[in-house]
C-alpha positions in Angstrom: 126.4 174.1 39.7 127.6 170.6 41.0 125.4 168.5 43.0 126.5 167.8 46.5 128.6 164.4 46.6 132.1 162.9 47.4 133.5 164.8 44.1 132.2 168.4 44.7 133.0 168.3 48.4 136.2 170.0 47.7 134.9 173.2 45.9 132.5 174.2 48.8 133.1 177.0 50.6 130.8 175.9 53.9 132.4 173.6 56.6 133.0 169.7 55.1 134.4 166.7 56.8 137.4 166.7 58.2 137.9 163.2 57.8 139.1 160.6 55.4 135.5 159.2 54.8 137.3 155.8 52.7 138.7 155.1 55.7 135.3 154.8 58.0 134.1 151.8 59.1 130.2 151.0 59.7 129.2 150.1 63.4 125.7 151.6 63.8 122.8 150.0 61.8 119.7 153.4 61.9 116.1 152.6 61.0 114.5 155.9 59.8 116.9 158.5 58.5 114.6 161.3 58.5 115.3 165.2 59.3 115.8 164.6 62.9 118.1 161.7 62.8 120.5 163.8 60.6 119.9 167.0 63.0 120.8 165.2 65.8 122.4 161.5 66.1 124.7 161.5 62.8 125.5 165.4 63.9 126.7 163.9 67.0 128.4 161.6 65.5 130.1 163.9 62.5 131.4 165.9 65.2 133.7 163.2 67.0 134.4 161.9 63.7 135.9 165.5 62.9 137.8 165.6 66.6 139.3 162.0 64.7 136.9 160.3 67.1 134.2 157.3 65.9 136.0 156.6 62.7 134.8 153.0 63.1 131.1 153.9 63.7 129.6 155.1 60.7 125.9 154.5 60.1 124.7 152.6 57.5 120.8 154.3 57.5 118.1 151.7 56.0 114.5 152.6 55.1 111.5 150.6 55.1 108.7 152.5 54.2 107.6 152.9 50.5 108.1 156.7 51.3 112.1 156.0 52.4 112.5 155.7 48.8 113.0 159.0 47.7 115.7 159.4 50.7 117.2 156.4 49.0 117.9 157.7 45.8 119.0 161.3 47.5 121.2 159.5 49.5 122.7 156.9 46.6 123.1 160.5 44.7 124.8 162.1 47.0 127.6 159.5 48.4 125.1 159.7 51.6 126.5 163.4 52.2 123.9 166.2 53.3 123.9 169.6 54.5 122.9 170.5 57.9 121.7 174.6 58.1 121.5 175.8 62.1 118.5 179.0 61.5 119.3 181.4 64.2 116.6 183.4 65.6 118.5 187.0 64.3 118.1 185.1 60.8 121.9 183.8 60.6 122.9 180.9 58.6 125.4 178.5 59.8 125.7 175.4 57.2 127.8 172.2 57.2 128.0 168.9 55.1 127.9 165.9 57.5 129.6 163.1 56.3 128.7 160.4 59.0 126.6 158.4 57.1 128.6 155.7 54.8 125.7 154.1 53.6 121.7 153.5 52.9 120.2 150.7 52.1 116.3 150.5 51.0 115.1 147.1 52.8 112.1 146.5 50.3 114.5 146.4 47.3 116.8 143.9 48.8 115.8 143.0 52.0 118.5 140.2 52.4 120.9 142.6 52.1 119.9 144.8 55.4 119.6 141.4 57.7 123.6 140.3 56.7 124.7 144.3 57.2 123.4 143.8 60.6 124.2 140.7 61.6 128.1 141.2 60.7 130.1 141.8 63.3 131.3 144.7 63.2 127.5 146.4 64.1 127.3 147.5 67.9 124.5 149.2 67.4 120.5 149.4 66.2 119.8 152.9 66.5 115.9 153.8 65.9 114.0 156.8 65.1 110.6 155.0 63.3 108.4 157.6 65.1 105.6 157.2 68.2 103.5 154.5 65.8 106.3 152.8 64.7 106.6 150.4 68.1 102.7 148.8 67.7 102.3 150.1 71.4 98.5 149.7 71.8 97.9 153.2 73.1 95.2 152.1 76.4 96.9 149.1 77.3 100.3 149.5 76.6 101.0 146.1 75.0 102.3 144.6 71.5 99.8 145.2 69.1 100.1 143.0 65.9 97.1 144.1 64.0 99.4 145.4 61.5 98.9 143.4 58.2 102.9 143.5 57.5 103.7 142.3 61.2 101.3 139.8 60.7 103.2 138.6 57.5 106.4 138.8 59.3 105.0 136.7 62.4 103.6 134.1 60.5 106.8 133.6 57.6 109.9 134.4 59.7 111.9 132.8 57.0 110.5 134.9 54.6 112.2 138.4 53.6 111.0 140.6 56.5 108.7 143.8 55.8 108.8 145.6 59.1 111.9 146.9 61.6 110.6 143.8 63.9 111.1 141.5 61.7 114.5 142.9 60.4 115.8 143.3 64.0 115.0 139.8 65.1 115.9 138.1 61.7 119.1 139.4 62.2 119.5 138.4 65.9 118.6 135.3 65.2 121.1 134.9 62.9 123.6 136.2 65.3 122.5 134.1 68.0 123.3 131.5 65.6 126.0 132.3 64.8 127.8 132.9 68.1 128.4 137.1 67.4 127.2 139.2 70.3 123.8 140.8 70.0 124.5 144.2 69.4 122.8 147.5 71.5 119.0 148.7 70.2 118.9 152.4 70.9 115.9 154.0 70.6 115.6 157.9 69.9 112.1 158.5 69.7 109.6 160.4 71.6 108.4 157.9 73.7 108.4 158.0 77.4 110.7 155.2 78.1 112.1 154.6 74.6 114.3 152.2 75.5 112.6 149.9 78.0 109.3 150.3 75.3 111.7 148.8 72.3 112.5 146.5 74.7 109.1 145.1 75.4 107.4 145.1 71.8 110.9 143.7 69.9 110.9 141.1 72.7 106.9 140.3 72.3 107.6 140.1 68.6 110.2 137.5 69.0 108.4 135.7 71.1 105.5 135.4 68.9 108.2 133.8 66.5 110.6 131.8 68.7 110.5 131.8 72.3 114.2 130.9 72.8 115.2 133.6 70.6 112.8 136.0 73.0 114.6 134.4 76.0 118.2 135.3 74.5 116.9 138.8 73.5 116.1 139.2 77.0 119.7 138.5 78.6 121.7 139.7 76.1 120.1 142.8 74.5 120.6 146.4 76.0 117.9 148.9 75.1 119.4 152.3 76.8 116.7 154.6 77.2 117.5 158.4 75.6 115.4 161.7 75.6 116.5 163.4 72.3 115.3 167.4 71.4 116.1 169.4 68.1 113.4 171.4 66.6 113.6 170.0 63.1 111.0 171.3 60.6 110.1 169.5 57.2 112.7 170.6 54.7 111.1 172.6 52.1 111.9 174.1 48.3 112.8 177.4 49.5 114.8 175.7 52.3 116.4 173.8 48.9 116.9 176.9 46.9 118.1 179.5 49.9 120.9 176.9 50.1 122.0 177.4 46.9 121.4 181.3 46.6 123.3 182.1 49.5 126.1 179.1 49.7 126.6 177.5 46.4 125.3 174.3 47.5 122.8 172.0 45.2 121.6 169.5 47.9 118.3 167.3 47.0 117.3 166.7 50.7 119.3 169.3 53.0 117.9 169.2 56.8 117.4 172.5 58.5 116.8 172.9 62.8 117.4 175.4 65.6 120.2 176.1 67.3 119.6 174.5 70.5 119.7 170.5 70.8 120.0 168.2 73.7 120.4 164.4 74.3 120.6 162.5 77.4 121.3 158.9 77.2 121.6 155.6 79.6 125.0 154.1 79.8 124.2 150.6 78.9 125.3 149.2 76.0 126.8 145.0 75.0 130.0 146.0 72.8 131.1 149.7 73.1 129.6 152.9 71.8 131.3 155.9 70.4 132.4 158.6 72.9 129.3 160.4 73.3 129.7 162.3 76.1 133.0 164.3 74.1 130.9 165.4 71.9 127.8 166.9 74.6 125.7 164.2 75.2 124.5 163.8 78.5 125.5 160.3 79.9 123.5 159.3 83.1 122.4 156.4 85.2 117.8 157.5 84.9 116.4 158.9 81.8 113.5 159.6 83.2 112.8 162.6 84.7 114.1 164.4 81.7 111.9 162.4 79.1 108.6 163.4 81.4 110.3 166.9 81.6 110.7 167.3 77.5 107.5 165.2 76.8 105.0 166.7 78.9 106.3 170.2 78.6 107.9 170.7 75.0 106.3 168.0 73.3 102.7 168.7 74.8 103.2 172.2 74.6 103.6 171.4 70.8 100.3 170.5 70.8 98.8 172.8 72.9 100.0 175.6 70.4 99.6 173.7 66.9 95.6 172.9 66.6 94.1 176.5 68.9 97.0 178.3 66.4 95.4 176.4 63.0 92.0 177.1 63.8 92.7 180.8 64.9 94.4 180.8 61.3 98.1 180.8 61.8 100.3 178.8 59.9 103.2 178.7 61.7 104.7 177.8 65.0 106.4 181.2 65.3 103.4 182.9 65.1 101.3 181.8 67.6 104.5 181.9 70.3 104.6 185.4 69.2 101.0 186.2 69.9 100.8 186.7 73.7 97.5 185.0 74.0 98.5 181.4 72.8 102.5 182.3 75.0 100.7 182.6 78.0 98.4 179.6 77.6 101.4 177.7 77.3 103.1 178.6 80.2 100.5 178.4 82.3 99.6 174.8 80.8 103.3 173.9 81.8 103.6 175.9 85.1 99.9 174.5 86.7 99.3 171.5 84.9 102.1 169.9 83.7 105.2 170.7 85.8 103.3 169.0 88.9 103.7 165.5 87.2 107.1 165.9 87.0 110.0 164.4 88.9 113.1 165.9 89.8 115.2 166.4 87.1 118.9 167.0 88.2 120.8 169.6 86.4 117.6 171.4 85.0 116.5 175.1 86.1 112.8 174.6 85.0 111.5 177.7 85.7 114.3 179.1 82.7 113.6 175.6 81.0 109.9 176.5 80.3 109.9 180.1 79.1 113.2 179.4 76.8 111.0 176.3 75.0 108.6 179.6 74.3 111.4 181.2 72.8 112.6 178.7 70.7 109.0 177.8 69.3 109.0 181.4 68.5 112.2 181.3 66.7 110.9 182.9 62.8 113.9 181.1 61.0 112.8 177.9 62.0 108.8 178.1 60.4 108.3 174.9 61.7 104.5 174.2 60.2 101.3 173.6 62.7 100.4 171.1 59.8 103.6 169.0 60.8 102.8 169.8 64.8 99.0 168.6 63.9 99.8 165.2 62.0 99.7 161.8 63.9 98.0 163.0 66.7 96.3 159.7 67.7 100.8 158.5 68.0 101.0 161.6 70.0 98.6 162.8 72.0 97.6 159.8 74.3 101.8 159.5 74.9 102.2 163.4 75.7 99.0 164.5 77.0 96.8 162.5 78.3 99.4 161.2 80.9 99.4 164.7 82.0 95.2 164.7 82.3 95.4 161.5 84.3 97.7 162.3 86.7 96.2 165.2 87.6 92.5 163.9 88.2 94.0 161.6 90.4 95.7 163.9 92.5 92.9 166.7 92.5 95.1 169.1 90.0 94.1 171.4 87.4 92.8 170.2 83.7 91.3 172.9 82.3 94.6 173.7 79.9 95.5 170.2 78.8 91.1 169.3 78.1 91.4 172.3 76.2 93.9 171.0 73.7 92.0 167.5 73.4 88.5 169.8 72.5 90.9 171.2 69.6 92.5 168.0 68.4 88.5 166.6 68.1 87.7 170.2 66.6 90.5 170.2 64.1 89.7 166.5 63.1 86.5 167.6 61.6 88.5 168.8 58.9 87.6 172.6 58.3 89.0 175.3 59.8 87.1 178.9 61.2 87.3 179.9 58.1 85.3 177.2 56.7 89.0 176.5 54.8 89.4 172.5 54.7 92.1 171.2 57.3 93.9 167.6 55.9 94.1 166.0 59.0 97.2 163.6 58.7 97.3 160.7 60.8 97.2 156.9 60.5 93.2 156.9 61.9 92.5 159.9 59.8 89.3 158.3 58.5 87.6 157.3 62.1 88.9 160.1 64.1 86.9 162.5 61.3 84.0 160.1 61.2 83.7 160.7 65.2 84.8 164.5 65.1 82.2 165.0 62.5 78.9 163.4 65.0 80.1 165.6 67.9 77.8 168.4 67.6 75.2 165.7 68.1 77.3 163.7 70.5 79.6 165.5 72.4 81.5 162.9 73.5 82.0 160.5 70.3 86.0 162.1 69.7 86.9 160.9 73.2 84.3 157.8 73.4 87.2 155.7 71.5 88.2 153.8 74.1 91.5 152.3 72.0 92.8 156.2 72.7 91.1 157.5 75.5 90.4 154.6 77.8 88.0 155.3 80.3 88.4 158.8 80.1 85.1 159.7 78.6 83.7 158.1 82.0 85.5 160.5 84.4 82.8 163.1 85.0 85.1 165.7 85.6 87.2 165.6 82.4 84.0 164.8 79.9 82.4 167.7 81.7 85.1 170.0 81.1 86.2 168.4 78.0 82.0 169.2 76.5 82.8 172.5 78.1 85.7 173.0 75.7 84.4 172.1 72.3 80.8 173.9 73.0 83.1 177.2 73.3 85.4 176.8 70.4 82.0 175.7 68.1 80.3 178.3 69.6 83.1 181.2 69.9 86.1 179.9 68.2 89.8 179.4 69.4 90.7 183.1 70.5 87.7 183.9 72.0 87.7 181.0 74.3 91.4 181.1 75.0 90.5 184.5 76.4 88.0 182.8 78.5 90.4 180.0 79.9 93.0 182.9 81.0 91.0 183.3 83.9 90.4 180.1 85.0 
């Protein structure tokens, strides 16, 4: 059977491009090209390009991260062409080859090479989707945080070959500043309250640790639209690999599989066009906003408040624990009394059919989105998601309970063994010190939340370390179920 590529396109029987891909033209430079970036942005985008839309903004995707290199050689293998599978919850299939990526480069290999690709003209756009850790946003205080060795290297030798996505985007606006080409648009499409105006701060900070002109230009001639972006978009596994080829005759190294349902609402604010978006059912508007509280603090965070009270109990899976009444309820209710009060209003959006449909499409058994995947870089996640949630609501006298209950199970989960006395892998950049402290807390219950570089001050608010010690004596003392039964009354 023929691997997927520009050759064997015309044997498959599934949907392919209906577009003359030797005739598109690169306008949209993406950092990350991971699962969701090809379930969602180049989707978009292979959609007007099949309504003979876009043709002239094709992405060329570029990696950075040792990791990116197996997407590389995928990629290079398969004339950048992958296979998007929609799981429907009745179990239907509904596969397509997108063909809106024309290129990938892997920067460590020729770094050079990704700095002219973007500072040629004909790029409009930076698109970014580097994950919550990937923007050095010092989780208390909110500002640049150059710790990083590599950002260090790339601060100190600017005209060295950059290591990091700073030091590639302002390498190459420099060199368009320079050069007299207009910057081009960074648009961010991560989960990050803010994405935009948070790109915005730390690439700016960056430069300006390098070249305070080139920080002032950033600063009047640089959009960074903000977005809120939502696809559930599991890891892509073997059997996802080998179901492909059983059912549909397609041999695809790295296909990406998601649910149905996908949604992305984006600021109209960008320096030299974009494609048409909004023809292909994005949601153009003036605020982002209210929608990225609305999807962080109530799909996101509810993400969490399934994924570490579901591993402990000894699911697996994100279907399972939405289909367990127990762990359904505890969401909703975390959404309805604890969350949805921090919202603003979000125009468009029935909330109460919002919330119980995110329920539904956790508990979608096609999808078997992992708890691992949900579980991993929780220190990225959880003080972004969460905690806002917690804070707002001791301010203002509201309800806790639900949303202290998740942090107890983060800090029990980062001990690293499950009820079952089954070792848990806790992935995450501070893997090492967020065990270290898990593992003192049955001597000190407060050492998970005492690091102050995640938590703030929060371990001094009696009210949240009371309930907080509360939380983790239960699930140590009764486990997850047994104390979710408990909180239902509360």
């Amino acid at each position: 059977m023929p691997r997927l590529n520009a050759e064997s396109l015309s044997t498959l029987e599934i949907p392919t491009p209906t577009y003359d891909r030797s005739a598109l033209r690169t306008g949209i430079v993406h950092f990350g090209v991971g699962g969701f970036h090809r379930a969602h942005q180049a989707m978009y985008l292979d959609a007007l390009m099949n309504s003979g839309q876009a043709l002239d903004w094709a992405i060329c995707g570029v990696g950075v991260l040792p990791f990116d290199r197996k997407m590389h050689e995928v990629m290079q293998a398969q004339d950048c062409l992958y296979t998007l599978v929609i799981k429907h919850p009745d179990g239907k299939l509904e596969p397509r080859v997108i063909g809106s990526i024309a290129d990938y480069l892997f920067a460590p290999d020729d770094p050079e090479a990704v700095v002219a690709r973007m500072a040629d003209p004909g790029i409009r756009i930076v698109s970014l989707t580097v994950t919550e850790g990937g923007y050095s946003v010092h989780p208390v205080t909110g500002e640049f945080d150059d710790r990083d060795d590599n950002i260090q290297h790339d601060l100190k030798e600017p005209s060295a070959a950059p290591r990091t996505t700073f030091g590639f985007i302002t390498a190459a606006l420099r060199r368009r500043r320079d050069a007299g080409t207009p910057a081009f648009t960074v648009m961010s499409c991560d989960n990050i309250q803010g994405n935009g105006d948070v790109a915005h701060k730390m690439i700016t900070a960056f430069a300006r640790l390098q070249d305070a002109e080139l920080a002032d230009w950033i600063e009047r001639e640089v959009p960074f639209p903000n977005s809120m972006v939502d696809r559930i978009t599991p890891v892509t596994s073997d059997d996802d690999r080998a179901l492909l080829t059983e059912r549909f005759g397609v041999e695809d190294g790295w296909p990406v599989v998601c649910e149905p349902f996908t949604q992305w609402v984006l600021e109209d604010h960008f320096t030299d066009g974009r494609p048409a978006f909004d023809t292909a059912g994005v949601q153009l508007v003036p605020d982002v906003m209210p929608y990225e509280l609305m999807k962080l603090r109530l799909l996101n965070a509810s993400h969490q408040a399934l994924c570490y009270l579901g591993y402990l109990s000894g699911y697996r899976y994100a279907h399972e624990v939405c289909q367990d009444e127990l762990f359904a309820d505890f969401m909703l209710a975390y959404m309805n009394r604890e969350a949805t009060p921090t919202l603003l209003p979000v125009p468009g959006m029935d909330l109460e059919a919002y919330k119980p449909h995110l329920i539904q499409r956790f508990a979608n058994p096609e999808v078997r989105d992992t708890l691992a995947r949900l579980c991993a870089e929780s220190s990225d996640r959880i003080p972004k998601w969460l905690l806002p949630v917690i804070r707002h609501n001791l301010e203002h006298g509201g309800e806790i309970d639900r949303a202290t209950l998740v942090v107890a199970a983060w800090a029990r989960y980062a001990e690293g063994v499950d009820e079952q006395n089954e070792p848990i892998t806790v992935v995450d950049r501070l893997a090492e010190r967020l065990t270290a402290a898990a593992q003192r807390q049955h001597e000190e219950p407060l050492a998970f939340i005492s690091d102050r570089d995640l938590f703030g001050d929060l371990a001094d608010d009696e009210r949240f370390a009371a309930t907080y010690t509360e939380a983790l004596d239960s699930l140590h003392t009764h486990g997850a179920r047994a104390t979710l039964e408990a909180w239902r009354s509360r």
